[in-house]
N, CA, C and O atoms as a DFTB+ gen file, in Angstrom:
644 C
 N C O
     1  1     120.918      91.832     105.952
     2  2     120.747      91.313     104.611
     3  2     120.312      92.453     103.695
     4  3     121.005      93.432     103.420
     5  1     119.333      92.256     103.347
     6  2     118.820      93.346     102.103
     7  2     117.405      93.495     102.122
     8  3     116.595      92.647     102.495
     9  1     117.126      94.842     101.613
    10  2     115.673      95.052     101.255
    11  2     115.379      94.912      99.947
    12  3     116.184      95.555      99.274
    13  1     114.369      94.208      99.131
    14  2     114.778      93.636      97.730
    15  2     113.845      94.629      96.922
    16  3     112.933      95.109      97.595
    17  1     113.915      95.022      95.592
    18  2     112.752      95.620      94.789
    19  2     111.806      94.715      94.832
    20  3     111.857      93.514      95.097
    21  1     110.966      95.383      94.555
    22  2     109.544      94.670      94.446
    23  2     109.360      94.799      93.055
    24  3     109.650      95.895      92.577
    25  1     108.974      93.988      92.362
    26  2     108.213      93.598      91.039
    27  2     106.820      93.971      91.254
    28  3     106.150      93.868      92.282
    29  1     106.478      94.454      90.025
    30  2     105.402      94.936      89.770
    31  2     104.415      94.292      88.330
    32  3     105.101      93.882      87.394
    33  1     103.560      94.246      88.240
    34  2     102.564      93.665      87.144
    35  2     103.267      94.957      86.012
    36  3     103.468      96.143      86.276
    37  1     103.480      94.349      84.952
    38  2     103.125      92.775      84.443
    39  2     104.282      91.603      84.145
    40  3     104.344      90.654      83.363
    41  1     105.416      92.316      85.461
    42  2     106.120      91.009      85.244
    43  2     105.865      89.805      85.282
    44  3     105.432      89.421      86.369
    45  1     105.997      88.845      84.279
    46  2     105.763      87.642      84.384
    47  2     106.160      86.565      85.990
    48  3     105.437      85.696      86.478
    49  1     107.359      86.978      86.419
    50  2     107.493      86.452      87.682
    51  2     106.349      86.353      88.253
    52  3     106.070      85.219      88.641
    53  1     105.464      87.298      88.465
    54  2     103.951      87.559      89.475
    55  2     103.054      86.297      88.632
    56  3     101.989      86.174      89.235
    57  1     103.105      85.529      87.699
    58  2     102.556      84.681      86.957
    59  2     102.860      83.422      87.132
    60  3     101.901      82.658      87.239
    61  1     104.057      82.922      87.200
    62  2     104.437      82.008      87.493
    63  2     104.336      80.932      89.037
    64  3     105.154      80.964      89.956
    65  1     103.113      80.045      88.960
    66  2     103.549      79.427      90.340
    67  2     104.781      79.208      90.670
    68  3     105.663      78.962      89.846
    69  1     104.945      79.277      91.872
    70  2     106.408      79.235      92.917
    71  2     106.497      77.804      93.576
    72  3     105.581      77.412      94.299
    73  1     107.563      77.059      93.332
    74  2     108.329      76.059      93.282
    75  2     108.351      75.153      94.652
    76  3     109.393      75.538      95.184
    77  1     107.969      74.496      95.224
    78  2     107.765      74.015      96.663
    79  2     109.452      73.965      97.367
    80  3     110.276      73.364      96.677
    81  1     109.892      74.511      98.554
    82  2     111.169      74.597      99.002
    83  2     111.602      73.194      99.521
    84  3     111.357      73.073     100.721
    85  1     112.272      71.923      98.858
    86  2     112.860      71.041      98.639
    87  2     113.709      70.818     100.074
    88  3     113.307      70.081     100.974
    89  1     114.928      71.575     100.116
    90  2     115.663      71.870     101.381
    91  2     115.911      73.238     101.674
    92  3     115.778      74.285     101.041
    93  1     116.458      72.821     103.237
    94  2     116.359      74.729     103.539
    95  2     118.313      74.817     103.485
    96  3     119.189      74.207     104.098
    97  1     118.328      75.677     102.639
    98  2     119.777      75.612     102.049
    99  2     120.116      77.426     102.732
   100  3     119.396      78.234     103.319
   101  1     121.531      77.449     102.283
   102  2     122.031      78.718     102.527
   103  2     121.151      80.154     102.371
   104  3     120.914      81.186     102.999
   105  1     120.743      79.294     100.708
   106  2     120.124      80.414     100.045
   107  2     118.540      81.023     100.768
   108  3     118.137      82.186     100.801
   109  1     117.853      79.730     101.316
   110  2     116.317      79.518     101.540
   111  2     116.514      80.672     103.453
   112  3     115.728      81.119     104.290
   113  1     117.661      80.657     103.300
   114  2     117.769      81.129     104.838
   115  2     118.056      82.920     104.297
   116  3     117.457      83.884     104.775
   117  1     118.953      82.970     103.374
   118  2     118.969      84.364     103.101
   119  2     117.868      84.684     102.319
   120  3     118.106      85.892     102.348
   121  1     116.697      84.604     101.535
   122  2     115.752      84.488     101.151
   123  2     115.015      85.093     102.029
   124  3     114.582      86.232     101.855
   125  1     114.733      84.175     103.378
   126  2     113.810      84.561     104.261
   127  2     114.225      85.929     104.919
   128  3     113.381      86.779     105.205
   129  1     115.446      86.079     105.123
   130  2     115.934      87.860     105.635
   131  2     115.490      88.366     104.856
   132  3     114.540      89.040     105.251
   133  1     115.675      88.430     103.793
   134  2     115.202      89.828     102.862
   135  2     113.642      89.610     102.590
   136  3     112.932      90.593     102.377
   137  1     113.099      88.285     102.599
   138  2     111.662      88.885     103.290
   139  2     111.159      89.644     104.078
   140  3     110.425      90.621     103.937
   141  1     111.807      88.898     105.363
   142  2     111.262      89.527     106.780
   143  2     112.254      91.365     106.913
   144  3     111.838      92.179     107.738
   145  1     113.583      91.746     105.936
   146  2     113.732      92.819     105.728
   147  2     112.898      93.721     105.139
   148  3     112.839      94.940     105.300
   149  1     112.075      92.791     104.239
   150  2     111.757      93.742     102.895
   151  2     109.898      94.288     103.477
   152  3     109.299      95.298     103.106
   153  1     109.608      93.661     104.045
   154  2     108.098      93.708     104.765
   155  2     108.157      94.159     105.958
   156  3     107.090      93.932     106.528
   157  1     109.250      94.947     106.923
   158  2     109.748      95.244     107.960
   159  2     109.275      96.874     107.186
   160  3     110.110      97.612     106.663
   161  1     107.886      97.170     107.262
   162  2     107.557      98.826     106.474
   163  2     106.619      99.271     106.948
   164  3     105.915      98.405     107.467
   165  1     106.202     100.378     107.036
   166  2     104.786     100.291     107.483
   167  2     103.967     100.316     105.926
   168  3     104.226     100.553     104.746
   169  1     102.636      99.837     106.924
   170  2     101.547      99.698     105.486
   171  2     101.855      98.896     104.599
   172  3     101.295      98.928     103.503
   173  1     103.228      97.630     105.033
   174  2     103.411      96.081     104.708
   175  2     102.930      95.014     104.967
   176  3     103.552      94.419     105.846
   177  1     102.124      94.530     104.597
   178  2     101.039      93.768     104.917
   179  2     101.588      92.187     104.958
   180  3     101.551      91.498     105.977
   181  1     102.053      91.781     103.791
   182  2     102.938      90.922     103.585
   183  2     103.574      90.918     102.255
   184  3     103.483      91.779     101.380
   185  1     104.341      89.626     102.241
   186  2     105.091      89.710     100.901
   187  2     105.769      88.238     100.756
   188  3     106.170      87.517     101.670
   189  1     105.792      87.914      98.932
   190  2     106.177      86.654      98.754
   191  2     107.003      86.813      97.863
   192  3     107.161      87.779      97.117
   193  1     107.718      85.557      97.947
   194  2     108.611      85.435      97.322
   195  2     109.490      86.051      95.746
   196  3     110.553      86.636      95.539
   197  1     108.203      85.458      94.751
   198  2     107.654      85.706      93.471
   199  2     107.795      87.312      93.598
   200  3     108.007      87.923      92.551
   201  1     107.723      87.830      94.456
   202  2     107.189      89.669      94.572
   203  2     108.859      90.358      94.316
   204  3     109.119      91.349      93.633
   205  1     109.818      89.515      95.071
   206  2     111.085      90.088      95.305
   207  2     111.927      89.367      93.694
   208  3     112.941      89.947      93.307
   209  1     111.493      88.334      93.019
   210  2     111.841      87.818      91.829
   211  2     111.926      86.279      92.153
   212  3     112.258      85.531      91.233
   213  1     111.733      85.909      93.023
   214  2     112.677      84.177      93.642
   215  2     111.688      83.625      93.902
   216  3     110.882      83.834      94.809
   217  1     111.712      82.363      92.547
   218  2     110.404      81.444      92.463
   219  2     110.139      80.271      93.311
   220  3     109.815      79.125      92.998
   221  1     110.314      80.721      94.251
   222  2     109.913      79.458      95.848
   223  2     108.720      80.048      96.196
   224  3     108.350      81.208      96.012
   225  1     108.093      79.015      96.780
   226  2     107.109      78.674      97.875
   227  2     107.479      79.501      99.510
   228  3     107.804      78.733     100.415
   229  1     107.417      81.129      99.860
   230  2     108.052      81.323     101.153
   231  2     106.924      82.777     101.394
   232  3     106.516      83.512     100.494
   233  1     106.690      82.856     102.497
   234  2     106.087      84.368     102.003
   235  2     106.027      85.256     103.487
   236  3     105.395      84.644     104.348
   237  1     106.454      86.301     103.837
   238  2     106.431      86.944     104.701
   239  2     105.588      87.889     105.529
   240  3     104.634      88.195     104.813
   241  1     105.486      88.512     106.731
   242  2     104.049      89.085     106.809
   243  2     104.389      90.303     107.597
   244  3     105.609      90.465     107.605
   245  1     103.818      91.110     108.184
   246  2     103.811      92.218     109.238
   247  2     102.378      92.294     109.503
   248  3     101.839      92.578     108.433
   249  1     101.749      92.207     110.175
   250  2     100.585      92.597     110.779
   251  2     100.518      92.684     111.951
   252  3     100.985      91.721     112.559
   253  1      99.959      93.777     112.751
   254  2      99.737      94.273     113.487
   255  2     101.208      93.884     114.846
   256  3     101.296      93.271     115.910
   257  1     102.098      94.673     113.960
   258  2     103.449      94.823     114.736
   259  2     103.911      93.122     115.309
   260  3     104.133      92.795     116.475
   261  1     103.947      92.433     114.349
   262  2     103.853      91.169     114.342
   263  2     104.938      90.363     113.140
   264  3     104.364      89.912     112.149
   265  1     106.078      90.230     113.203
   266  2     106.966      90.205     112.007
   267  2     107.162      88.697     111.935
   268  3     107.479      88.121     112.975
   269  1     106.965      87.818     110.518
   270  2     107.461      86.406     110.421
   271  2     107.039      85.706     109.036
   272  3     106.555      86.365     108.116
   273  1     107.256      84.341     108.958
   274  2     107.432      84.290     107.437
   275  2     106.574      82.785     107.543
   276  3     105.663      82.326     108.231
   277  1     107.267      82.424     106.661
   278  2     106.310      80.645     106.216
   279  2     107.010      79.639     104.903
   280  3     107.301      80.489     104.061
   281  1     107.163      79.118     104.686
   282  2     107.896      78.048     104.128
   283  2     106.760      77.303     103.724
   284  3     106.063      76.694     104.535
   285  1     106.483      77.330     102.146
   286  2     106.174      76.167     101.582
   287  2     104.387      76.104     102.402
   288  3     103.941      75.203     103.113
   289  1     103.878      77.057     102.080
   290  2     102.479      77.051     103.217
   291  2     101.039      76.830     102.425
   292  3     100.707      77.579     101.506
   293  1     100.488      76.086     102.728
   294  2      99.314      75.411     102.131
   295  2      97.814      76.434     102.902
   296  3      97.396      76.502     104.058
   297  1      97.441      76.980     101.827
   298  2      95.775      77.647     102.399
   299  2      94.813      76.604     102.647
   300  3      94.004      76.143     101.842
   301  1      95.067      76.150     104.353
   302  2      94.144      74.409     104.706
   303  2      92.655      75.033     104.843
   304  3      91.850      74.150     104.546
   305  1      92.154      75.963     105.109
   306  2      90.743      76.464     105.426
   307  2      90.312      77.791     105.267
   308  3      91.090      78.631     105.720
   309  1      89.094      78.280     104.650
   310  2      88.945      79.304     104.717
   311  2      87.328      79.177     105.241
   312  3      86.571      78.239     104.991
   313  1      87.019      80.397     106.042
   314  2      85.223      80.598     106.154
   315  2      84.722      82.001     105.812
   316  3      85.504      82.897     105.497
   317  1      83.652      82.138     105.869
   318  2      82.721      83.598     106.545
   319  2      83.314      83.973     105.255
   320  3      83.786      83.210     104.411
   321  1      83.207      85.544     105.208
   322  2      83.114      86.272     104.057
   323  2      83.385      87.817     104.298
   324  3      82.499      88.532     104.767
   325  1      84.807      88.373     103.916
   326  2      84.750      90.011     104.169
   327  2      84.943      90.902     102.919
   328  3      85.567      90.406     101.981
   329  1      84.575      91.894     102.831
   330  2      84.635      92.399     101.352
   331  2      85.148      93.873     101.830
   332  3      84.512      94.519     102.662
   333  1      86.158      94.273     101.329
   334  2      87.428      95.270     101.875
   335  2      88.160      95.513     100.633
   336  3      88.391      94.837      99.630
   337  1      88.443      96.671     101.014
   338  2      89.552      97.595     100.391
   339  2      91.170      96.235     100.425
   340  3      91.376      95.687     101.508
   341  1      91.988      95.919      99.374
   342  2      92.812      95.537      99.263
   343  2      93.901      96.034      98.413
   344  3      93.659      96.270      97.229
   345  1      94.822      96.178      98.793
   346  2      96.146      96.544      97.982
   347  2      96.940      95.481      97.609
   348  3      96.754      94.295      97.883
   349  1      98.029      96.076      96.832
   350  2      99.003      94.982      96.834
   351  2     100.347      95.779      96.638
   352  3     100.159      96.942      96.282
   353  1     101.834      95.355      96.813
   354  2     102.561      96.187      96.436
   355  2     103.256      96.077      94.787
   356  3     103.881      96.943      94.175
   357  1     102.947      94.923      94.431
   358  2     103.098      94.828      93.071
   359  2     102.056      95.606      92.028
   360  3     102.060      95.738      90.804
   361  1     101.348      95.963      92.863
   362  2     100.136      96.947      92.004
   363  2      99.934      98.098      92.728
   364  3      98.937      98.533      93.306
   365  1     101.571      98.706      92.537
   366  2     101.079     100.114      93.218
   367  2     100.211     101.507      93.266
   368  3     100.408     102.364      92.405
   369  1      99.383     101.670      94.156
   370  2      98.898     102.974      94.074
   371  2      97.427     102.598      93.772
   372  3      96.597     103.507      93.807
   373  1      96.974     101.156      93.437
   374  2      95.973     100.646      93.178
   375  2      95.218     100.091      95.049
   376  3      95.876      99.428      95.850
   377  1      93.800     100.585      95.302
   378  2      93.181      99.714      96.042
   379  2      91.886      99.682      95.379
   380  3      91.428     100.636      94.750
   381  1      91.144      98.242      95.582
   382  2      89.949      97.823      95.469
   383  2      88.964      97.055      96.574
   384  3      89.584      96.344      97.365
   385  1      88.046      97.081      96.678
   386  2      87.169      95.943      97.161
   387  2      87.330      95.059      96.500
   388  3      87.323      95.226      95.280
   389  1      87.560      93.633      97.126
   390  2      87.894      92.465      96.989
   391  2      87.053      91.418      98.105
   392  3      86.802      91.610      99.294
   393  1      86.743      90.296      97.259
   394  2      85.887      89.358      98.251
   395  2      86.910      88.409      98.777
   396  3      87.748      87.972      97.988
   397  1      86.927      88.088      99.882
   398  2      87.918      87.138     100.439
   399  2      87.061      86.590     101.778
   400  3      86.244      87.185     102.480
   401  1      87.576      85.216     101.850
   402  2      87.015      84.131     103.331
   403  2      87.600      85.339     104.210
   404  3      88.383      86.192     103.790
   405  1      87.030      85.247     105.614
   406  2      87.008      86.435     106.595
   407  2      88.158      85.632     107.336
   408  3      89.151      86.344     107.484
   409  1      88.298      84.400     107.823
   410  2      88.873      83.753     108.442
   411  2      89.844      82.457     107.763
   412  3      89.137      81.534     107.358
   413  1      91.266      82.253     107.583
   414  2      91.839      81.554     106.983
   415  2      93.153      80.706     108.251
   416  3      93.653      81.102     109.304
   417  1      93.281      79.555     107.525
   418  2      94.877      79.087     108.101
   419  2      95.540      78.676     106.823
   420  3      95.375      78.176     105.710
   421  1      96.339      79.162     107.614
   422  2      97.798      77.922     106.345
   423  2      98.737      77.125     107.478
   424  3      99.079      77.417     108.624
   425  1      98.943      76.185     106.762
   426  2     100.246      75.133     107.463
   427  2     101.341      75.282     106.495
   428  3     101.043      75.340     105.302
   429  1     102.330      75.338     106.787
   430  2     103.358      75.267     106.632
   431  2     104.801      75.126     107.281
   432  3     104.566      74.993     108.482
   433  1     106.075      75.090     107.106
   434  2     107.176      75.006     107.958
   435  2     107.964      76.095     108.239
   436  3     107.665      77.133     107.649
   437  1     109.395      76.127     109.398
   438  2     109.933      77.537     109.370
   439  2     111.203      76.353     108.789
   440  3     111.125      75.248     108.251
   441  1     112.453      77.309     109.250
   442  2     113.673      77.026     108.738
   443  2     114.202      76.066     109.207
   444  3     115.120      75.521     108.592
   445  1     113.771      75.603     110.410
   446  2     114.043      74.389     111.193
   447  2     113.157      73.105     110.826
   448  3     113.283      72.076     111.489
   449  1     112.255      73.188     109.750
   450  2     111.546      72.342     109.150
   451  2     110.314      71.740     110.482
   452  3     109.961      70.572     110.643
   453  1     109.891      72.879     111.234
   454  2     109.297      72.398     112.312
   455  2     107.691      73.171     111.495
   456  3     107.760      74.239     110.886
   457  1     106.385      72.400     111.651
   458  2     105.407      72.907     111.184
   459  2     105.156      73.963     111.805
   460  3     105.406      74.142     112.997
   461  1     104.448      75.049     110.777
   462  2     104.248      76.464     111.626
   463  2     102.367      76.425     110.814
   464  3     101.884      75.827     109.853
   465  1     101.992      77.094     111.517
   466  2     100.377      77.063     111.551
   467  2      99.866      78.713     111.681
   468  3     100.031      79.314     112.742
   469  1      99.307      79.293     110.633
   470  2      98.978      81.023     110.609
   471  2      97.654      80.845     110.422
   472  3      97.127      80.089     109.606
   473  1      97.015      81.720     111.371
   474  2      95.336      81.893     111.298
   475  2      95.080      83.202     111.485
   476  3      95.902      84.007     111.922
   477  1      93.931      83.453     111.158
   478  2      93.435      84.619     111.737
   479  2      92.157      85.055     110.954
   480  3      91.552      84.290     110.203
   481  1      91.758      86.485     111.217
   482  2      90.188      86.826     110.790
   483  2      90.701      88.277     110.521
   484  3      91.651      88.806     111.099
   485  1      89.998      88.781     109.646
   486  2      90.065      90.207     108.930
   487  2      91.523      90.189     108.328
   488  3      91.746      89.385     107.423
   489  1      92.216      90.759     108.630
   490  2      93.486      91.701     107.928
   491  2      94.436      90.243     108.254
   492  3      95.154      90.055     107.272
   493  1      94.557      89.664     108.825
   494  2      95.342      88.533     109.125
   495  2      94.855      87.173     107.656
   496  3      95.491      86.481     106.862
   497  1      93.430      87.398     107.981
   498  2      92.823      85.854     107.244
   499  2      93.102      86.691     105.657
   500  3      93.632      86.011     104.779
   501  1      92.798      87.897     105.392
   502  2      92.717      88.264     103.962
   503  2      94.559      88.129     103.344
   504  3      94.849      87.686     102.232
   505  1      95.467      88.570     104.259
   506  2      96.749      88.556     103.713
   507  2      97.165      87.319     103.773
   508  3      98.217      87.296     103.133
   509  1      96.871      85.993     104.292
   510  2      96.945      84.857     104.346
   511  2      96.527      84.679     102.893
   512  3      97.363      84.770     101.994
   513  1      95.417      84.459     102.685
   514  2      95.117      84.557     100.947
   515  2      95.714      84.979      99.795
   516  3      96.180      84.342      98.851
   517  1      95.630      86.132     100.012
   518  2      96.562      87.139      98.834
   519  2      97.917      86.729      98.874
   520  3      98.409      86.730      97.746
   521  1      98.730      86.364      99.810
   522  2      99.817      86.009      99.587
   523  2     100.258      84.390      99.123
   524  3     101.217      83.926      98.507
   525  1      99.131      83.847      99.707
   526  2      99.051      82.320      99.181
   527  2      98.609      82.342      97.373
   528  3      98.994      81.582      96.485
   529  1      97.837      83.316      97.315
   530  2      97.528      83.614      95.905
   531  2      98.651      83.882      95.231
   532  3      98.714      83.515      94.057
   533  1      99.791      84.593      95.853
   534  2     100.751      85.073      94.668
   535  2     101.832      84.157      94.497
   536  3     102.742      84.324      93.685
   537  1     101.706      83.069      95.368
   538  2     102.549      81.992      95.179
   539  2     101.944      81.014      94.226
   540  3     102.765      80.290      93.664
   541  1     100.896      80.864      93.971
   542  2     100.321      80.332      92.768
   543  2      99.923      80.614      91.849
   544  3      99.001      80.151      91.177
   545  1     101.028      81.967      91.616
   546  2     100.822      82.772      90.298
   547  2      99.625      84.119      90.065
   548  3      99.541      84.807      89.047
   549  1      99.006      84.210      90.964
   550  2      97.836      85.171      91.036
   551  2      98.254      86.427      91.877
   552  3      98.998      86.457      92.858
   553  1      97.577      87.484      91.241
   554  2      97.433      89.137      91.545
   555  2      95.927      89.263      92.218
   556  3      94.976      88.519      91.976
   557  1      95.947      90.380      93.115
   558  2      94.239      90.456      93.559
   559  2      93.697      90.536      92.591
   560  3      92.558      90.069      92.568
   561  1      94.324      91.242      91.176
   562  2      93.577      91.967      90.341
   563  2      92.663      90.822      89.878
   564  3      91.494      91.166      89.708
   565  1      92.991      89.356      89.606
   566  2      92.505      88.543      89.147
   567  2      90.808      88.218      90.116
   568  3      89.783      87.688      89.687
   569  1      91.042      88.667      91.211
   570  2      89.799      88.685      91.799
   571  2      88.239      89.262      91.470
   572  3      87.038      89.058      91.649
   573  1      89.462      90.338      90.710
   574  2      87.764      91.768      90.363
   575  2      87.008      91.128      89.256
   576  3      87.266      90.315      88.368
   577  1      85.663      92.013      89.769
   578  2      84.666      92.209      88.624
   579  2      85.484      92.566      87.465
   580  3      86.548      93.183      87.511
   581  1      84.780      92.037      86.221
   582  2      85.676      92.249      85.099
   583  2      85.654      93.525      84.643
   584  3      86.740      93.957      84.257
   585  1      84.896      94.109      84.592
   586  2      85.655      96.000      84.452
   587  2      86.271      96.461      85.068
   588  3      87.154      97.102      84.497
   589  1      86.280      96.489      86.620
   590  2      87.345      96.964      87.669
   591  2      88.884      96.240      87.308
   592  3      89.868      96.978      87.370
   593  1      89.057      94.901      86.962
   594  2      90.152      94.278      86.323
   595  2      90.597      95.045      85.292
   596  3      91.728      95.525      85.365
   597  1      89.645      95.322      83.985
   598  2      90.351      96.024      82.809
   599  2      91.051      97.412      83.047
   600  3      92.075      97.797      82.482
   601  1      90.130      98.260      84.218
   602  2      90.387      99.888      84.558
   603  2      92.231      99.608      85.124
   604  3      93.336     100.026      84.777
   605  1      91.698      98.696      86.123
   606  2      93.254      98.477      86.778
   607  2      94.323      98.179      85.917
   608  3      95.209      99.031      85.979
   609  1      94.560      97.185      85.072
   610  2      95.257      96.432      84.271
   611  2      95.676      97.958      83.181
   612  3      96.815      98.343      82.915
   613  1      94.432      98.556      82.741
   614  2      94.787     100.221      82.080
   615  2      96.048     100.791      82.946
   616  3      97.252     100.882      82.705
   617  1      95.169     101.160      84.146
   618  2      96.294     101.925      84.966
   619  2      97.668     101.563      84.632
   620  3      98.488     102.253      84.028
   621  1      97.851     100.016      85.255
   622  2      99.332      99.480      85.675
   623  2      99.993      99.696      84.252
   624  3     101.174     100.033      84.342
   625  1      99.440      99.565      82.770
   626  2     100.003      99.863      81.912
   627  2     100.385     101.013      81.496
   628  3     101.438     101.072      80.862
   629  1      99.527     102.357      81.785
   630  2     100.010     104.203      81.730
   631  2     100.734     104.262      82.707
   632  3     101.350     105.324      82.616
   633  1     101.015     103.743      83.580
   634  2     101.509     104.164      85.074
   635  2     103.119     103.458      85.222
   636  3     104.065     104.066      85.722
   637  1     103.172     102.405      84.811
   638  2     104.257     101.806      85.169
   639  2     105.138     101.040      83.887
   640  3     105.241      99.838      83.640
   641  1     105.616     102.006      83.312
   642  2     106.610     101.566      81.819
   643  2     107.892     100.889      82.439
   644  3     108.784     100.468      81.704
C-alpha cells in the first residue's frame, strides 16, 4: 500500500474529532495498511488516522517491535500517573514532559469486527492516550503548562510554513 504524509499542526485536520467507522469497507481496509505502513519506522510510536488526513476513528501503533492497529477504540480506563518526555509526529522536532495515567486500555474492533482490547503501562499506556487524544481532535501540546504550550505553538509556527 503506501506510506502516507503526516500532517502537521496547525492543520486543522489534527482539530477535528474523527468520525466513528460505520462499516469496514474497501476503503477502512486500505486505510488500515497505510497505517500499519506508515508507523512501520523506528521511533514510531503510533499513529492515527486524522495524522495521515482521513477523518475516522482508527489508529495504529509500533511499540516495542510490536505492529497493529484499532478500529473505532474507546479510552475504557486509565490509573497511576507518569510524567515523561513525549513527542508527537505532527509536532515535529518538539519533545516535552507531559502528565499522562501510567496505565491505560482501550476497547475497540479489528477488521473482522471482532473486539480487540490494548493495555499496557509506560510507553504502551501513554501512546494509548495520545493517540486516543488525536482522534478527538487533540495535540499533546494541549496538555502543557500554558507557557510551554505558547513556546511550542511559537516554534511550530517559525518552523513549519
Amino acid at each position: 500500500m503506501a506510506i502516507r504524509e503526516i500532517r502537521v499542526v496547525p492543520d486543522p485536520v489534527l482539530r477535528t474529532p474523527c468520525d466513528p467507522i460505520k462499516e469496514i469497507t474497501p476503503a477502512v481496509r486500505h486505510l488500515v495498511q497505510d497505517l500499519l505502513d506508515t508507523v512501520d519506522d523506528p521511533g514510531r510510536a503510533g499513529l492515527s488516522a486524522n495524522q495521515i488526513g482521513v477523518n475516522l476513528r482508527a489508529f495504529s501503533y509500533n511499540i516495542n517491535g510490536k505492529i497493529g492497529y484499532v478500529l473505532n477504540p474507546v479510552l475504557e480506563e486509565t490509573s497511576g500517573e507518569q510524567y515523561g518526555d513525549e513527542g508527537c509526529l505532527s509536532v515535529p522536532g518538539l519533545w516535552y514532559k507531559t502528565r499522562r495515567a501510567d496505565y491505560a486500555r482501550v476497547r475497540g474492533i479489528d477488521l473482522e469486527g471482532k473486539t480487540v482490547v490494548l493495555e499496557g503501562r509506560g510507553i504502551m499506556g501513554r501512546m494509548l492516550q495520545h493517540e486516543t487524544d488525536h482522534l478527538n481532535g487533540h495535540v499533546y501540546l494541549d496538555r502543557l503548562e500554558k507557557e510551554e504550550r505558547r513556546e511550542a505553538m511559537r516554534y511550530m509556527r517559525n518552523h513549519h510554513k
